[in-house]
VOPAGU-2260 file (C-alpha; in pm, 1 decimal, decimal comma):
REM VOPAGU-2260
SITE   aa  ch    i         X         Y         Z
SITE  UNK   A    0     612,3   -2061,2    1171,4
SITE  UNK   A    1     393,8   -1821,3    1019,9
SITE  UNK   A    2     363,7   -1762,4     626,0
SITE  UNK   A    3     506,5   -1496,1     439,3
SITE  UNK   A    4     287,2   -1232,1     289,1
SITE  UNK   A    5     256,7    -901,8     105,6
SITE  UNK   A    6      99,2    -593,7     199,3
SITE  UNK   A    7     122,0    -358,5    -108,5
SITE  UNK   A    8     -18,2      -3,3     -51,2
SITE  UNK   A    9     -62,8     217,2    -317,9
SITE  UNK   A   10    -199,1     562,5    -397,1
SITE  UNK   A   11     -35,8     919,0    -462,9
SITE  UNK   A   12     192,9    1047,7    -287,0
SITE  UNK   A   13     153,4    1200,7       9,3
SITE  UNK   A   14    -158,5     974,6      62,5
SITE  UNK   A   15     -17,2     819,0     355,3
SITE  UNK   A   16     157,8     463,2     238,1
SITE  UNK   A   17     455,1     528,9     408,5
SITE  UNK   A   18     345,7     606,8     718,6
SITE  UNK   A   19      80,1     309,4     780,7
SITE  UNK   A   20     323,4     119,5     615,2
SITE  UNK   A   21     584,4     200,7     913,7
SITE  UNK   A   22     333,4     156,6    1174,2
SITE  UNK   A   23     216,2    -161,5    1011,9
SITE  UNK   A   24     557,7    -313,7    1038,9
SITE  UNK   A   25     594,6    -183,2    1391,4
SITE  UNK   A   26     267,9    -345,7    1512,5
SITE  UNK   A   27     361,4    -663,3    1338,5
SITE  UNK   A   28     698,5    -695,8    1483,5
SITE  UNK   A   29     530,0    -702,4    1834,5
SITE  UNK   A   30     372,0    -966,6    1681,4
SITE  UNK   A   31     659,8   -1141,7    1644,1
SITE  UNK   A   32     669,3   -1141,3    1274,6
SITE  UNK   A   33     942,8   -1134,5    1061,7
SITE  UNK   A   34     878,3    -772,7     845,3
SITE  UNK   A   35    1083,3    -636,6     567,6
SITE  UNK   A   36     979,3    -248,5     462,7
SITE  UNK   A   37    1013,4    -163,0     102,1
SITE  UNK   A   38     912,5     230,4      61,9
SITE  UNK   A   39     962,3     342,8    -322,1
SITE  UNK   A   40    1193,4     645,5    -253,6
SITE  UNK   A   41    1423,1     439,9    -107,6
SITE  UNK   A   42    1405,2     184,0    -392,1
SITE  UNK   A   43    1446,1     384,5    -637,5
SITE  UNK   A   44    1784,6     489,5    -487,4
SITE  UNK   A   45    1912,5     175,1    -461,2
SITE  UNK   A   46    1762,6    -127,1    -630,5
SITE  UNK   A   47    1617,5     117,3    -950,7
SITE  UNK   A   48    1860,6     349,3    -948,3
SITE  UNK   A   49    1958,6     491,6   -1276,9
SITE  UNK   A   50    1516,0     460,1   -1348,6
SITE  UNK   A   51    1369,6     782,0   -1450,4
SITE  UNK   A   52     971,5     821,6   -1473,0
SITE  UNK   A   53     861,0     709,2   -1812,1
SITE  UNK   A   54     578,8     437,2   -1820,3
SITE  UNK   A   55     854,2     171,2   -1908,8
SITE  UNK   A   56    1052,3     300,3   -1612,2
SITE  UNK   A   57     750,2     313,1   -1416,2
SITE  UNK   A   58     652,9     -34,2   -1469,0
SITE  UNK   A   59     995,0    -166,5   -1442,5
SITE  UNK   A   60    1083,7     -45,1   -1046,2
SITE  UNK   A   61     705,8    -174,4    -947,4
SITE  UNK   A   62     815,0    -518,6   -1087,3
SITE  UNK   A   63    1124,2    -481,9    -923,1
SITE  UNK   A   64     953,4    -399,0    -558,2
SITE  UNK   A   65     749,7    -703,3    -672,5
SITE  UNK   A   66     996,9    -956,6    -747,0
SITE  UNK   A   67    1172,6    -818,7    -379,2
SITE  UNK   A   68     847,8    -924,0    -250,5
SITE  UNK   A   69     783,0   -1263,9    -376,9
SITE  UNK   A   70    1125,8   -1405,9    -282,5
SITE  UNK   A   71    1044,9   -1230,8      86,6
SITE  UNK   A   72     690,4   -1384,4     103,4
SITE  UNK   A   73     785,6   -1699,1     -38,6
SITE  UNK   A   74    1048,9   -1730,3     257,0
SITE  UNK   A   75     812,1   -1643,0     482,3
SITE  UNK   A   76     863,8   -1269,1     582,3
SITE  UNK   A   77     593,4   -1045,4     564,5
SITE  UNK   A   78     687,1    -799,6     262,2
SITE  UNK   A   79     559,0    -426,4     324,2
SITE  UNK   A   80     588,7    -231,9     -18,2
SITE  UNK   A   81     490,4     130,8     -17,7
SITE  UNK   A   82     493,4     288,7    -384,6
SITE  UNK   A   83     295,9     486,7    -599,9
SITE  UNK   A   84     238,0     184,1    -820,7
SITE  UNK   A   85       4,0     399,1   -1084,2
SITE  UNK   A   86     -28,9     102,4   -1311,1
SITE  UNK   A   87    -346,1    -147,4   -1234,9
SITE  UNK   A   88    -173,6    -419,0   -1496,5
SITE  UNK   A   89     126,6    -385,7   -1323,2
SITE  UNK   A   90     -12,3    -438,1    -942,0
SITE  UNK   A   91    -215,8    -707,4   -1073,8
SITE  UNK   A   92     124,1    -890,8   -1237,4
SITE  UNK   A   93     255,1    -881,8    -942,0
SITE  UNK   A   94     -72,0    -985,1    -680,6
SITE  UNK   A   95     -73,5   -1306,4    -942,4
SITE  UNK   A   96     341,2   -1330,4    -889,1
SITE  UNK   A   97     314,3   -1311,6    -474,9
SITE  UNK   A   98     -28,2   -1502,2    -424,1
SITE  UNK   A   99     -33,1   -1420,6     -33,4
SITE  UNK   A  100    -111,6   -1067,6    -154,8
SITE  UNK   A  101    -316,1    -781,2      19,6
SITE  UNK   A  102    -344,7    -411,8    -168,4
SITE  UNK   A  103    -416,9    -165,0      37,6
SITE  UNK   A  104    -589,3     168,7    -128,3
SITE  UNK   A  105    -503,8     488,0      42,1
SITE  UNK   A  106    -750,2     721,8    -179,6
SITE  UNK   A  107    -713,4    1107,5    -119,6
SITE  UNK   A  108    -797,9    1360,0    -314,4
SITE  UNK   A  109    -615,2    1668,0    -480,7
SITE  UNK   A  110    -709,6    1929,7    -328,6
SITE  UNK   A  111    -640,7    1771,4      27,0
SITE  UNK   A  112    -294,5    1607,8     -77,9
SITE  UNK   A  113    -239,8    1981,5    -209,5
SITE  UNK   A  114    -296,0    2117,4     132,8
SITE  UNK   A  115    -100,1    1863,9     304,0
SITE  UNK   A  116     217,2    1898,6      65,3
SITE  UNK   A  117     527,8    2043,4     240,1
SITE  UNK   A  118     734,9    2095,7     -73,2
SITE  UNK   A  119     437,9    2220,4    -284,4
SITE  UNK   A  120     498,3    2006,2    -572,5
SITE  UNK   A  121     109,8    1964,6    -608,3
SITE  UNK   A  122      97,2    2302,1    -658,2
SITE  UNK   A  123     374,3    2343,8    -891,3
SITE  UNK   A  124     243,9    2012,9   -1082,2
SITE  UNK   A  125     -91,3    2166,3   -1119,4
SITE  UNK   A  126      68,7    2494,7   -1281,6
SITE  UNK   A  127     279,6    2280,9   -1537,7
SITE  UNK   A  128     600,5    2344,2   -1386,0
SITE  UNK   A  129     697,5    1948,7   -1274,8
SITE  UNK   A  130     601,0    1691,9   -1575,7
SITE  UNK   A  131     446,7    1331,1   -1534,1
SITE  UNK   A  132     361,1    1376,1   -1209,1
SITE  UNK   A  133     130,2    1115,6   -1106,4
SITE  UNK   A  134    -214,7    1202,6   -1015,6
SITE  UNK   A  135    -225,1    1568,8   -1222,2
SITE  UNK   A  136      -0,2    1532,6   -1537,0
SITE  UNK   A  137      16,4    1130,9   -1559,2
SITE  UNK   A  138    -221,8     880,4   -1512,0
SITE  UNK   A  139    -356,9     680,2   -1130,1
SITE  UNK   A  140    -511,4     386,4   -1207,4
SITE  UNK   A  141    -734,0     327,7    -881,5
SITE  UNK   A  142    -746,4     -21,1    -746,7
SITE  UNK   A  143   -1105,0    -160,9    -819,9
SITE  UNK   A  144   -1008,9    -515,8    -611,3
SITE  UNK   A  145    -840,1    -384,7    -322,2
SITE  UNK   A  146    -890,9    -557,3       0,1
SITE  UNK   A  147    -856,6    -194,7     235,2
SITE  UNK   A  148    -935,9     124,2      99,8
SITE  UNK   A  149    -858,8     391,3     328,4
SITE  UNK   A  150    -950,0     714,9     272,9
SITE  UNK   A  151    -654,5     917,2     433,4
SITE  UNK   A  152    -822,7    1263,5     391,3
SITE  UNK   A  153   -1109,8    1198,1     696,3
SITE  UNK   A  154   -1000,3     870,0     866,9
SITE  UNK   A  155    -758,0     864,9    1124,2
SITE  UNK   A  156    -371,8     663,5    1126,7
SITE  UNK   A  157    -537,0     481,0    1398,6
SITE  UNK   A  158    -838,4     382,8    1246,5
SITE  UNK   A  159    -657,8     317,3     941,2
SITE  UNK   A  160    -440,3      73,2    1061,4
SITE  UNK   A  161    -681,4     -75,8    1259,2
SITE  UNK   A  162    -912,6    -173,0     966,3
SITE  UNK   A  163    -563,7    -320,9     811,0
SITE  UNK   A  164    -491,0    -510,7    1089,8
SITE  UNK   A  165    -809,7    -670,6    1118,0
SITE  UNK   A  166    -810,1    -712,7     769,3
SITE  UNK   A  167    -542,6    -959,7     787,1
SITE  UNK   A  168    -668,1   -1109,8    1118,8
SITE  UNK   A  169   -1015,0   -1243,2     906,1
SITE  UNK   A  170    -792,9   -1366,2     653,9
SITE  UNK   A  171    -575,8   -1545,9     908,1
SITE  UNK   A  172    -244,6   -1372,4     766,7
SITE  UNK   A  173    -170,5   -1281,4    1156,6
SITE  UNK   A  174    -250,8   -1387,3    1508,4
SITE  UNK   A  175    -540,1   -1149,0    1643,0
SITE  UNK   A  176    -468,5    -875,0    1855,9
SITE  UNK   A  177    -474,2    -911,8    2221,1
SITE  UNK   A  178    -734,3    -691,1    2343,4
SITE  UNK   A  179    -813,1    -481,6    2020,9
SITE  UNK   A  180   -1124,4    -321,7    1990,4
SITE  UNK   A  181   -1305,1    -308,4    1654,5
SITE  UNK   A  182   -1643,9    -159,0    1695,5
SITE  UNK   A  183   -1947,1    -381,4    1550,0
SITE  UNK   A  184   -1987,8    -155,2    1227,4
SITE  UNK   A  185   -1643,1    -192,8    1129,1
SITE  UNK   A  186   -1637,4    -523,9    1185,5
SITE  UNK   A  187   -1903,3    -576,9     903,4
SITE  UNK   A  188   -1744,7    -333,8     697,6
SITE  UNK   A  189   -1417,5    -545,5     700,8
SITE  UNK   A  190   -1625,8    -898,8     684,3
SITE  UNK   A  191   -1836,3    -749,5     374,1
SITE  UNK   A  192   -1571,0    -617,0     175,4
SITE  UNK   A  193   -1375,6    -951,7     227,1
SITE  UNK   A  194   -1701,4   -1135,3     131,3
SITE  UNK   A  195   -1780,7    -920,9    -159,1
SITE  UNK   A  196   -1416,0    -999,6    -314,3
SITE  UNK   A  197   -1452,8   -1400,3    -281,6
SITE  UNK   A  198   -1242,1   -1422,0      62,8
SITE  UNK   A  199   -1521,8   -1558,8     276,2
């Protein structure tokens, strides 16, 4: 049987965790993993309900998610979280909690997330009409360890999956792909990031 793991994305919102995070699970079921999806909106209904969006609060759901996704790695499902997650002290609590733990960076920037934004609460955040909103009016604490960085404003879903999936292929978290193709350059990209942070 395979071993449980994490795969914790993390970035602002509208940067794209929930949607790699959805495909990710999809492409790992076919896998024939066992995949559990936890996306912070619906967290926050359920197991943080009642939270509202103070630092304490903050900190408190993302050890929540975290704690959901020890107990899920350590019985060997892969644990998908997809939340904000502003807080690098925080993320790192919890990589040092799960141990089988891979962060995945989805990095966009303001103006593009702005763009993208079908409610416009960029755009009202940037005026000073919505308060502690993450990325204008309260802090993001970018990753500086993560093992993917995506940059969701000029790479596509495809690609960005791809380079997640292979990701965990090098660190033999999943069975390789039958058939995928990875291009040479990416390939080193992968291998030298994974080098660079001690993996290989």
């Amino acid at each position: 049987m395979a071993k449980g793991f994490t795969v914790w994305f993390t970035g602002l919102s509208g940067a794209g965790k929930s949607t790699l995070a959805n495909l990710l699970e999809e492409e790992l079921l076919e896998r024939g993993l066992k995949v559990e999806v936890l996306d912070g909106d619906v967290v926050r209904t359920h197991l943080s309900k009642g939270l509202g969006f103070s630092k304490e609060d903050r900190d408190t759901n993302i050890r929540r998610i975290g704690w959901v996704c020890h107990v899920l790695t350590r019985n060997d499902v892969v644990a998908i979280a997809a939340a904000i997650s502003p807080y690098k002290e925080i993320r790192d609590e919890n990589r040092t909690l799960i141990g089988r733990f891979v962060e995945v960076y989805c990095d966009c920037d303001i103006p593009t997330l702005t763009k993208r934004d079908p409610k416009g609460l960029y755009e009202k955040a940037l005026k000073g009409e919505i308060k502690n909103f993450t990325g204008v009016s309260d802090p993001y604490e970018p990753p500086t360890n993560a093992e993917v960085v995506i940059d969701s404003a000029t790479e596509s879903v495809e690609d960005s999956l791809k380079k997640i999936l292979r990701t965990l292929e090098v660190l033999h978290y999943i069975p390789s792909g039958d058939g995928r193709d990875y291009t040479e350059d990416e390939e080193e990209a992968i291998q030298a990031r994974l080098r660079d942070l001690g993996y290989i």
